[in-house]
C-alpha positions as MATLAB code, in Angstrom:
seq = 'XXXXXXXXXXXXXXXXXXXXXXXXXXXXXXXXXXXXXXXXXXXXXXXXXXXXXXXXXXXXXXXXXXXXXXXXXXXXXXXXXXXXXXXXXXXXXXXXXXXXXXXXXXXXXXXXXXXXXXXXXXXXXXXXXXXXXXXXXXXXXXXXXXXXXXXXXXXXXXXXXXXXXXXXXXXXXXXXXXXXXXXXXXXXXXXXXXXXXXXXXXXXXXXXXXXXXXXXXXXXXXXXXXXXXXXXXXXXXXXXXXXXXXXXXXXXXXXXXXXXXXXXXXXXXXXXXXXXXXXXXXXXXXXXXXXXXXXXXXXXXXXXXXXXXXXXXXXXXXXXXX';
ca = [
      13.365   18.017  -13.726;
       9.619   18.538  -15.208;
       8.421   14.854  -14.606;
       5.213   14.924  -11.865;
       6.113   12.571   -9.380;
       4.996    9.280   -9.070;
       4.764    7.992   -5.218;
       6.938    4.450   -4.471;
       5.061    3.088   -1.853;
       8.102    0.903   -1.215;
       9.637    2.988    0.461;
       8.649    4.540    3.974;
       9.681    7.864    3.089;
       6.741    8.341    1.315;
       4.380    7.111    3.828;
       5.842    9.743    6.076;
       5.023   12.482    3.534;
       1.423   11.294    3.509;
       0.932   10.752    7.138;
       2.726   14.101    8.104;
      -0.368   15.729    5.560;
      -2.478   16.770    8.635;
      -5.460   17.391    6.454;
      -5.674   14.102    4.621;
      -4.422   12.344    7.574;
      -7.568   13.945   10.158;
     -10.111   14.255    7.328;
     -10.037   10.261    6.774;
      -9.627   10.144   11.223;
     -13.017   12.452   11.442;
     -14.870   11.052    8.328;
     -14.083    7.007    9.960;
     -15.167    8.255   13.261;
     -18.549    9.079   11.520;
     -19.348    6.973    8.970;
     -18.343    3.537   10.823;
     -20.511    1.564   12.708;
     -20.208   -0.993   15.421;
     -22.013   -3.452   13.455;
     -19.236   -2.749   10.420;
     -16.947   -4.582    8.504;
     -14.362   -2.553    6.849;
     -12.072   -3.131    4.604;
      -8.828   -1.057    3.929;
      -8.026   -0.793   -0.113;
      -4.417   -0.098   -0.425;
      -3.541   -0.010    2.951;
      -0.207    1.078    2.914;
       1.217    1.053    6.762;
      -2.134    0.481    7.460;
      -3.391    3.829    8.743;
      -6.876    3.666    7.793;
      -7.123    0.394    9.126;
      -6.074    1.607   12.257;
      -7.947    4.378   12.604;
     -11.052    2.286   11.555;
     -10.483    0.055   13.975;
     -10.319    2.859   16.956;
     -13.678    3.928   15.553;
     -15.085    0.981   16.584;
     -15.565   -1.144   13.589;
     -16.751   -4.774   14.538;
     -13.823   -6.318   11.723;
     -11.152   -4.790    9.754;
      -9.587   -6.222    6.803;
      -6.306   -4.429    5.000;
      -5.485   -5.100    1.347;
      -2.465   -4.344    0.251;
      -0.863   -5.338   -3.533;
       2.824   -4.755   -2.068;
       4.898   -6.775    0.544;
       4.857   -3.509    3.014;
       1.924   -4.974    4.398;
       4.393   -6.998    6.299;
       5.200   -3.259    7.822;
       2.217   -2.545    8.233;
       0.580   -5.426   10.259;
       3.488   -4.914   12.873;
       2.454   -1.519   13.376;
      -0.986   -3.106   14.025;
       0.569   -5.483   16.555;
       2.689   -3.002   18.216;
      -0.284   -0.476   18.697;
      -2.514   -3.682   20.197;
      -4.713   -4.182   17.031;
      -4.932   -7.869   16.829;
      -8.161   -8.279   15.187;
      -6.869   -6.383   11.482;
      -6.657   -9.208    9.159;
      -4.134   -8.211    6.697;
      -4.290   -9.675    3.004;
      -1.480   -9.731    0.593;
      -3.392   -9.007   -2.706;
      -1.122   -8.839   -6.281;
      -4.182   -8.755   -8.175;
      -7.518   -7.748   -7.837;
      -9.564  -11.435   -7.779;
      -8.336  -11.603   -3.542;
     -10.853  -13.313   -1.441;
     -11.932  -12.097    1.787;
     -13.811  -14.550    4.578;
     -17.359  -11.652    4.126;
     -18.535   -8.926    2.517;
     -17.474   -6.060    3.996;
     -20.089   -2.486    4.844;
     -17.323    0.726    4.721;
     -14.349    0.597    2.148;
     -12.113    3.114    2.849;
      -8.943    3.878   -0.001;
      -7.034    6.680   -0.056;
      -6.898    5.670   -3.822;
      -6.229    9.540   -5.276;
      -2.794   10.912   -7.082;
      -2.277   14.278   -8.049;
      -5.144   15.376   -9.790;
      -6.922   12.626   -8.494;
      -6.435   10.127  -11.518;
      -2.350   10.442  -11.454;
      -1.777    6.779  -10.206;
      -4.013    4.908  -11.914;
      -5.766    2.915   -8.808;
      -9.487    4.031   -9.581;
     -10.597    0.434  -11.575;
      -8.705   -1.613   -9.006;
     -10.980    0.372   -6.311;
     -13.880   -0.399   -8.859;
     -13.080   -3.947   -8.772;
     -12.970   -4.303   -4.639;
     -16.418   -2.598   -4.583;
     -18.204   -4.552   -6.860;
     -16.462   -8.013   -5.340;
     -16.315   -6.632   -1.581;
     -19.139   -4.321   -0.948;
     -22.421   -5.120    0.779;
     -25.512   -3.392   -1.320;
     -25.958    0.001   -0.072;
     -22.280    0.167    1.295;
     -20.379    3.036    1.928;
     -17.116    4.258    0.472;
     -14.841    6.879    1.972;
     -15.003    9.027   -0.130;
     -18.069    9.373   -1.833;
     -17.026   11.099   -3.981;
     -14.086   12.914   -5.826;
     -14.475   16.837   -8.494;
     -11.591   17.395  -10.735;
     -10.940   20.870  -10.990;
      -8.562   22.900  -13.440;
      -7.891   26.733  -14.321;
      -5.128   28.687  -16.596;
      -1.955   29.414  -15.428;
      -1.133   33.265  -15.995;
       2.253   33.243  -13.474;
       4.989   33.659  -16.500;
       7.056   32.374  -13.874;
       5.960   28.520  -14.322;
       6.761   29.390  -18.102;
      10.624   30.877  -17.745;
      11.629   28.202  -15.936;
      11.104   25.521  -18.503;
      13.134   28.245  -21.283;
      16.437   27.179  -19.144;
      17.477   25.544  -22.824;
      17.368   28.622  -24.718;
      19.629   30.609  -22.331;
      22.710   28.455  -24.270;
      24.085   27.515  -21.083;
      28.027   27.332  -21.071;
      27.698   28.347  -24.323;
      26.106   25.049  -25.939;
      22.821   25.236  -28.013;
      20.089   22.729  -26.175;
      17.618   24.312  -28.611;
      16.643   20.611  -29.252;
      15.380   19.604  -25.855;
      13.018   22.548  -25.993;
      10.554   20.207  -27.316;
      11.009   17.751  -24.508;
      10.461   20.363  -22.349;
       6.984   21.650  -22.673;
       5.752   17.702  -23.308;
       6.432   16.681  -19.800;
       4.105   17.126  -16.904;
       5.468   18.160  -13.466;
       4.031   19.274   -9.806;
       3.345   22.457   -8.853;
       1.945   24.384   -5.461;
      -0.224   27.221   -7.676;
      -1.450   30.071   -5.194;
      -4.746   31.965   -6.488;
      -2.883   34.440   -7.794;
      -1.088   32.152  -10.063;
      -4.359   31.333  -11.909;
      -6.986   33.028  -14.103;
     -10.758   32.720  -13.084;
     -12.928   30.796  -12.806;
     -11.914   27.409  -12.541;
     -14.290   24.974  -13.940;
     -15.259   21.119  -12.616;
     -13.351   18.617  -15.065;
     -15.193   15.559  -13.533;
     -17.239   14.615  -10.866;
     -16.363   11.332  -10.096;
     -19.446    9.028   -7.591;
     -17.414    6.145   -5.965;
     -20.580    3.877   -5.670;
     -21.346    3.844   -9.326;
     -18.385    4.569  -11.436;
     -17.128    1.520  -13.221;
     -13.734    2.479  -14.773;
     -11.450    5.427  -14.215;
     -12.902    8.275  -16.970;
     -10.943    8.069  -20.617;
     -10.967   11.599  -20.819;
     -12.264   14.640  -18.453;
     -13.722   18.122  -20.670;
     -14.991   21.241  -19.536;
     -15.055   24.910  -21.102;
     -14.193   27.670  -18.961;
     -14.747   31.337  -20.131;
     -12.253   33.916  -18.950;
     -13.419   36.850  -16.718;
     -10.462   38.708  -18.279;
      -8.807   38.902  -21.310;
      -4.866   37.459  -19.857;
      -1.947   35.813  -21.543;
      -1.994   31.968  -20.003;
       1.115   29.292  -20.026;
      -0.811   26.560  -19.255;
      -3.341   24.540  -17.136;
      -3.103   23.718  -13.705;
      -5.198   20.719  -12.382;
      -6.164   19.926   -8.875;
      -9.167   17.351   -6.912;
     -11.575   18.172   -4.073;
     -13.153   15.010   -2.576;
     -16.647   14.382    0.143;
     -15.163   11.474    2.327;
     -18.663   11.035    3.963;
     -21.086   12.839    6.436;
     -19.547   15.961    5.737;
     -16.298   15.698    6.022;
     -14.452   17.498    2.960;
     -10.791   17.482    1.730;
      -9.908   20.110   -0.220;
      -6.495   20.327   -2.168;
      -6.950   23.770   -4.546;
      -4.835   26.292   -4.648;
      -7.150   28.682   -1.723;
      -6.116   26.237    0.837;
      -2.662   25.272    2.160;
      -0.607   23.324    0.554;
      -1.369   19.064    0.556;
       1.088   16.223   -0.424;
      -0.764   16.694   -3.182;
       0.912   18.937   -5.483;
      -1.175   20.877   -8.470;
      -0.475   19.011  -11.997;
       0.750   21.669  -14.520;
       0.425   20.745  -18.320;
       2.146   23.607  -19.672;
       1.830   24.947  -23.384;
       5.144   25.125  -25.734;
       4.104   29.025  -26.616;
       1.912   31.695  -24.564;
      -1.238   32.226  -25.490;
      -3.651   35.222  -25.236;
      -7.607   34.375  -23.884;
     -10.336   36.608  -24.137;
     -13.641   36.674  -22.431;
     -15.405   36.963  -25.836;
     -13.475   33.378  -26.370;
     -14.649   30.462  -24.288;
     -11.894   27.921  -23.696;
     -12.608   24.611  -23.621;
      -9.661   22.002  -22.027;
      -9.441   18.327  -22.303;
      -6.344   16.108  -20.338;
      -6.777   12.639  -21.352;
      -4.872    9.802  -19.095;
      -2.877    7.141  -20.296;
      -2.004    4.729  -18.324;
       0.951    2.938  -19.473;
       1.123   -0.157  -15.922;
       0.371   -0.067  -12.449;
       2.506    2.997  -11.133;
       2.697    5.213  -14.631;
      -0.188    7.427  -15.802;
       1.166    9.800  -18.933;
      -1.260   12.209  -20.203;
      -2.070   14.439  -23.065;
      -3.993   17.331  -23.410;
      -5.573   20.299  -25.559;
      -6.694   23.970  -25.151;
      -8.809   25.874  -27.634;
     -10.900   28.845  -28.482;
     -12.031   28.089  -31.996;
      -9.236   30.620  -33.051;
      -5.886   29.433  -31.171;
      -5.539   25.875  -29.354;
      -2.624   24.638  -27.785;
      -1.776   20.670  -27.281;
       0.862   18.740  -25.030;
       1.716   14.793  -24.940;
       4.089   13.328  -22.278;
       3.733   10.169  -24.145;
       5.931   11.340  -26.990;
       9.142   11.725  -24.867;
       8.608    8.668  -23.050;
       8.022    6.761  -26.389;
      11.478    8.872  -27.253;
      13.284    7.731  -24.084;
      11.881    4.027  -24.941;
      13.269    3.363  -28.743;
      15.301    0.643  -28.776;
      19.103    1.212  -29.653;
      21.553   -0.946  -31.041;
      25.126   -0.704  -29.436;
      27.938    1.656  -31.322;
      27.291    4.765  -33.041;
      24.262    6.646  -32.275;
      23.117    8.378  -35.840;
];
């Protein structure tokens, strides 16, 4: 119920729910249009259906290339064909050592989960850039700012208490644990949150080497609030001003708000500062788990969505379960 969603790129459905994102989908068209070149090579980084590709390719890039690490890049070099693209080389790529015929000027990716980091594709980006990338190449985006706040909408809270209710009469007092260690997706208004928010990370495409271990920042509270959690969103420069913003001022993006929510309420006070740290695990290719920890010096609260999954994961003999 609580889980945040991890995108299968296997399936269509969810390339749908990305294209239909007008914002992402025009704020990669625009920043293409002016950041490519006719003189450019480009090269696609997890193509997908190959929309960037496409749309680099109408900008008027000399070559496109499209790497993609699933076999929907079948899919996607169709669409090509159909829509009288050619000239897109497409390259089935399982691991990161691919070869392409050049190095390439513009690499575009649309390489960002929720709260940027959720799907773990930052170092294979890393890895295409340093192999792929011209000196003084561009990337689209430059760059990407993790960005969190408190959550003071009880409502976010109450929901996860469905367990204490004793729901046709049976006590599920012992899921509440389970509960409040697992992540989920949220669409947090303004309202929803306590200001400021604070940067966790600034993240510069054309030097970072490796996705961050950990991102930190301390916030202090313009008002002294009760708080049920922290809510965690991305804003990201694609390149000659073209911004994408998915916070909770703006309408809503595919990508949801990731809400690490604390087991007990906890009151903040502006004589207090807070300071918040989410760490990312990332357990393979297509499963980031994450922990994290709130405190004032006086109270701190902690979550883990490692520990149920590590739950889920012990191995059982057949028979009784004791």
């Amino acid at each position: 119920m609580f889980a945040a969603r991890q995108m299968s790129y296997t399936d269509v459905s969810e390339h749908q729910w990305m294209i239909e994102d007008h914002a992402r989908t025009s704020a990669y068209e625009e920043a293409l249009r002016r950041v490519v070149r006719p003189t450019d090579t480009v090269l696609d980084f997890g193509c997908g259906l190959g929309v960037m590709a496409i749309l680099a390719a109408k900008a008027g890039a000399k070559k496109v290339y499209a790497v993609d690490r699933l076999p929907i890049i079948r899919l996607a070099r169709a669409i090509a064909l159909k829509n009288n693209l050619p000239d897109i080389d497409f390259v089935f790529a399982p691991h990161d050592d691919f070869e392409l015929p050049e190095k390439v000027d513009v690499i575009v990716s649309e390489w960002m989960g929720h709260f940027a980091l959720h799907e773990g594709m930052l170092e294979h980006l890393c890895a295409a850039r340093n192999r792929h990338l011209v000196p003084g190449g561009r990337i689209i985006p430059e760059s990407v700012t993790l960005k969190a706040a408190l959550v003071t909408e009880k409502s976010f809270y109450d929901k996860r208490c469905f367990f204490q209710t004793t729901p046709h009469g049976i006590d599920f007092t012992p899921a509440m644990p389970w509960v409040f260690s697992e992540l989920s997706n949220e669409d947090f208004r303004e309202r929803d949150l306590l200001s400021p928010s604070v940067v966790m990370a600034h993240l510069e495409l054309a030097t970072i080497e490796r996705s961050p271990g950990f991102v930190e920042a301390e916030l202090t509270p313009d008002t002294a609030s009760v708080v049920y959690g922290i809510a965690g969103w991305f804003d990201a420069k694609l390149g000659q001003g073209i911004e994408l913003d998915t916070g909770p001022a703006v309408s809503a993006t595919h990508w949801q708000h990731l809400f690490f929510p604390f087991a007990e309420p906890w009151s903040v006070d502006p004589s207090r500062p807070v300071k918040l740290r989410m760490t990312p695990v990332q357990l393979d290719d297509t499963r980031t788990r994450w922990k994290w920890w709130a405190g004032d010096g006086v109270t701190e609260r902690s979550g883990d969505d490692l520990m149920w999954q590590a739950y889920l994961r012990r191995p059982l003999d057949a028979g009784l379960v004791k």
